[in-house]
C-alpha positions as CSV (number, residue, x, y, z in Angstrom):
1,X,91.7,116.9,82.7
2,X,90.7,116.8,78.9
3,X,87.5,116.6,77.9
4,X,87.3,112.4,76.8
5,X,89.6,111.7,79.0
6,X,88.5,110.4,82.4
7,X,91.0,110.9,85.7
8,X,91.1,107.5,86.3
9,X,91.5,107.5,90.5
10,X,93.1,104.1,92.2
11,X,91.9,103.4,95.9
12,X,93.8,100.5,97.4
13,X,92.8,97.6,99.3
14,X,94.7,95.8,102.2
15,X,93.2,93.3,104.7
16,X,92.5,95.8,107.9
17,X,92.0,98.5,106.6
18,X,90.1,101.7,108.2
19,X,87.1,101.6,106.4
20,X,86.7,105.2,106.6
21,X,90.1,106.0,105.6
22,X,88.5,104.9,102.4
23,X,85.2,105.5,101.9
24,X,85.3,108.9,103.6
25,X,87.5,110.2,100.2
26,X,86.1,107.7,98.4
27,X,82.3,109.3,98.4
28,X,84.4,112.8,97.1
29,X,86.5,111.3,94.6
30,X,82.8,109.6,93.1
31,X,81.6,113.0,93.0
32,X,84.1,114.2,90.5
33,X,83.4,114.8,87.0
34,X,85.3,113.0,84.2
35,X,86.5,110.4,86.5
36,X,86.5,106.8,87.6
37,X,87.2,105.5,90.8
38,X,89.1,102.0,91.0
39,X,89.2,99.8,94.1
40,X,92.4,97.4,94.0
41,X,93.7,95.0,95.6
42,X,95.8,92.0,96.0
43,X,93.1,89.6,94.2
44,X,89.4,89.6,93.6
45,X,88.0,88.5,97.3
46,X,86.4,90.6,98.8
47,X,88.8,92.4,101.6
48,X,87.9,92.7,105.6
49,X,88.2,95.9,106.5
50,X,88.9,96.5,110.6
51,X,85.7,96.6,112.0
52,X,84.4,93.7,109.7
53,X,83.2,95.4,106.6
54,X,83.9,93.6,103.2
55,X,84.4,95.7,100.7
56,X,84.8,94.5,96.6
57,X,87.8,95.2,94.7
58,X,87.0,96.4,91.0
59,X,90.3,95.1,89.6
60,X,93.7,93.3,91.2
61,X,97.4,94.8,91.3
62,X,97.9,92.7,88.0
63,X,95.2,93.6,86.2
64,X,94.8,97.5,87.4
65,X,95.5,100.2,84.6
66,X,98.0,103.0,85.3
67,X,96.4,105.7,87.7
68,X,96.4,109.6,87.5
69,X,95.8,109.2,91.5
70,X,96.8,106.7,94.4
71,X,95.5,106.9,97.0
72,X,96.3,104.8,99.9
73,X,94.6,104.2,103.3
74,X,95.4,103.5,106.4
75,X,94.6,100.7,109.4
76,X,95.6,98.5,112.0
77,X,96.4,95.9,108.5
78,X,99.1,98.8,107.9
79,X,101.8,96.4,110.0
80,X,101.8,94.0,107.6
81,X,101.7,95.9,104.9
82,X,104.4,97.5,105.4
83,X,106.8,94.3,104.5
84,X,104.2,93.2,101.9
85,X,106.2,93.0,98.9
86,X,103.7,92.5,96.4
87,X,101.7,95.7,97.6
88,X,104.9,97.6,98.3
89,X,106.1,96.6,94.1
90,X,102.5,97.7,92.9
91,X,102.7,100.9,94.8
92,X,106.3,101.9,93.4
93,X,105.2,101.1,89.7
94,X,101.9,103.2,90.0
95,X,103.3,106.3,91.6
96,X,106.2,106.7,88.6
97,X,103.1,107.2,85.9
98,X,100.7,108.8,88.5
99,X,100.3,112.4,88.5
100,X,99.3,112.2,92.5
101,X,100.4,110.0,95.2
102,X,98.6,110.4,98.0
103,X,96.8,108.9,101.5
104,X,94.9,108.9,104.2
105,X,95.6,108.4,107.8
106,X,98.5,105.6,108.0
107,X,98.4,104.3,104.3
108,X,101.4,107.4,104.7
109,X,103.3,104.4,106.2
110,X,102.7,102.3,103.6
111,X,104.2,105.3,101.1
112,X,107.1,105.4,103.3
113,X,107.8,101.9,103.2
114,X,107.7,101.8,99.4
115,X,109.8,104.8,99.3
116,X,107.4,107.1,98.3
117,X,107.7,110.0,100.7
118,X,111.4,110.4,101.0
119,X,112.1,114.4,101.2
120,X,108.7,115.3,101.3
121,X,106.1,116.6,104.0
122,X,103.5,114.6,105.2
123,X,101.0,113.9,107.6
124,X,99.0,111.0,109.0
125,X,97.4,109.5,112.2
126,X,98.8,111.6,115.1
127,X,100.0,108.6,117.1
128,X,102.1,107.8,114.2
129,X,103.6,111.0,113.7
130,X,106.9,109.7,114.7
131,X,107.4,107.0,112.0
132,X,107.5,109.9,109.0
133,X,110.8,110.9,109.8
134,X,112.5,107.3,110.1
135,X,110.6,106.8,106.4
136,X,112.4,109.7,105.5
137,X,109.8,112.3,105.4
138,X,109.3,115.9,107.3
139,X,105.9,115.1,109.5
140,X,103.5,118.1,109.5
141,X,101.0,118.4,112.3
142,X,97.6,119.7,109.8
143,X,94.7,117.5,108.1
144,X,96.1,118.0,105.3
145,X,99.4,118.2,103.4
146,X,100.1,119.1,99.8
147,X,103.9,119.0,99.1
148,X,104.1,118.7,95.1
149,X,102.3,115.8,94.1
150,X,101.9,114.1,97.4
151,X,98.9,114.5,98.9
152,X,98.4,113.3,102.6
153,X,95.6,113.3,105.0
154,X,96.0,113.0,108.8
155,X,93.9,110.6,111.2
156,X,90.6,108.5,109.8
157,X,88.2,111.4,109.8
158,X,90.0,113.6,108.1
159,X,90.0,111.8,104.7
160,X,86.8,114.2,103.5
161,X,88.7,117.4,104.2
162,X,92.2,115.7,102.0
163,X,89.0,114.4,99.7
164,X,87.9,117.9,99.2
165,X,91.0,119.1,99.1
166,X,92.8,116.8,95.9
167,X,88.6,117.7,94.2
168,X,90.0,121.6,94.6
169,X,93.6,120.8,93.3
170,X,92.5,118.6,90.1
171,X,88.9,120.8,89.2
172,X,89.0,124.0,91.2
173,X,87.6,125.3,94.3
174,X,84.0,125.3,92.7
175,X,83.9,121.5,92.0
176,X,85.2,121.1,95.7
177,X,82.5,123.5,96.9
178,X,80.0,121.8,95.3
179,X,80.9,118.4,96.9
180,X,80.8,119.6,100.1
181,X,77.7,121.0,99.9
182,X,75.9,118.3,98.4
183,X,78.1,115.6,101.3
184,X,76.7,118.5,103.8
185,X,80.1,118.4,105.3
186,X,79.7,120.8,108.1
187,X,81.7,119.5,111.1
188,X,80.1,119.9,114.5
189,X,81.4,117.3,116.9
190,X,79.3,116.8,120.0
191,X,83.0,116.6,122.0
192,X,86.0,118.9,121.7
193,X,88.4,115.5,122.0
194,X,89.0,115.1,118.1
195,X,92.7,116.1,118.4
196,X,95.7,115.7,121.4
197,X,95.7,119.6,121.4
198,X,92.0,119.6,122.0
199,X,91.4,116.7,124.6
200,X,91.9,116.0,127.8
201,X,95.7,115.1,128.4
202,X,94.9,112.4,131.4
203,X,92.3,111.0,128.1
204,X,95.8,111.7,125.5
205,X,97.8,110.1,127.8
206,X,95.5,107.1,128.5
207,X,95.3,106.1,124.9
208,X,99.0,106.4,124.6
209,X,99.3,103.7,127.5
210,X,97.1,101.9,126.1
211,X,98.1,101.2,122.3
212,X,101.9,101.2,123.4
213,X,103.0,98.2,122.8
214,X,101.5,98.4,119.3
215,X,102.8,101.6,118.7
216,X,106.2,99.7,119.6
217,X,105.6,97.0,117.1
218,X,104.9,99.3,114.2
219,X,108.3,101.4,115.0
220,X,110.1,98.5,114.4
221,X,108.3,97.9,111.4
222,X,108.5,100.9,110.3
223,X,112.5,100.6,111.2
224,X,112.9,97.6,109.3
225,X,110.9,99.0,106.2
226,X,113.6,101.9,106.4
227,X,116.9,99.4,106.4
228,X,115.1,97.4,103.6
229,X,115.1,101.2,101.3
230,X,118.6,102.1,102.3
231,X,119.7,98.6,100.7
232,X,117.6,98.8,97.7
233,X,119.7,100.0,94.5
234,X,118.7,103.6,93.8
């Protein structure tokens, strides 16, 4: 970025949305020189997150200035989101002055429903993997994904590694370094269950049953968002 010029970053808020989706990235993107971070959303409450946490918006989808980066989160509030109009408008204005679009986790779904990821790769949560395609992206299987300008992170946790990863793309891999260090980022889970590949399958196949009808729900979201784009004049 130019020296005088800060990369202004907008983070979005949704009622129900993964906390660490955002915050994980959020602690990375504060890290970065020469930038600001903006938290958005709908109005100026404060937003539940999930779990419960509140979390202060710094400026609402009217008010918010045009973005170099969007980045958008992911959560159980996703399902709604998805036939949010007002969020689904703001996102398709940013990301056609943004330099990157990009999320973490679900918030992929949102980027779908707005049209944002049609004929590019993508990743997000793994239990969502097979909404990309009906959104009309390609669905990669890795923590992160850098096809062009969209930038996508896979499930919750892996937000720092996408974090670290758009810190490399925008300053270099010394900035990103750097981060990381000072985060002490240095994975060492007390369980090898973090992934499908790596767990248990009675445990994989458990928290499939148990999420299914959900999971069902959110198809035919995710369905309906996908009619709603076909119909929409190109």
């Amino acid at each position: 970025m130019p020296h005088g010029q800060p990369l202004r970053i907008g983070m979005i808020l949704f009622p129900g949305l993964m906390q660490l989706d955002l915050t994980g990235p959020y602690e990375v993107f504060a890290s970065l020189p020469e930038s600001e971070v903006l938290l958005i959303a709908e109005t100026s409450a404060p937003v539940r997150s999930a779990h419960g946490l509140s979390i202060m918006p710094t400026t609402t989808f009217a008010d918010a200035p045009q973005c170099d980066l969007l980045c958008v989160p992911g959560g159980p509030g996703v399902d709604a989101m998805m036939a949010h109009a007002p969020l689904l408008a703001f996102l398709s204005a940013q990301a056609q002055g943004a330099r990157y679009v990009t999320s973490v986790c679900t918030g992929a779904l949102l980027l779908g429903a707005a049209g944002l990821l049609q004929g590019y790769q993508a990743a997000t949560h793994w239990l969502s993997m097979d909404l990309l395609p009906i959104l009309g992206a390609e669905p990669v299987h890795e923590r992160v994904v850098v096809d062009r300008n969209r930038i996508t992170g896979g499930g919750v946790t892996a937000g720092i590694d996408f974090g670290l990863v758009v810190a490399a793309e925008l300053y270099g891999e010394a900035v990103a370094r750097r981060i990381q260090l000072m985060l002490e980022y240095n994975p060492s889970p007390p369980f090898q269950s973090g992934s499908p590949e790596l767990a248990d399958p009675a445990l994989v196949a458990e928290v499939r049953r148990s999420g299914a009808d959900r999971r069902a729900a959110r198809h035919q979201l995710a369905e309906r968002a996908a009619a709603k784009l076909q119909r929409t004049p190109s």
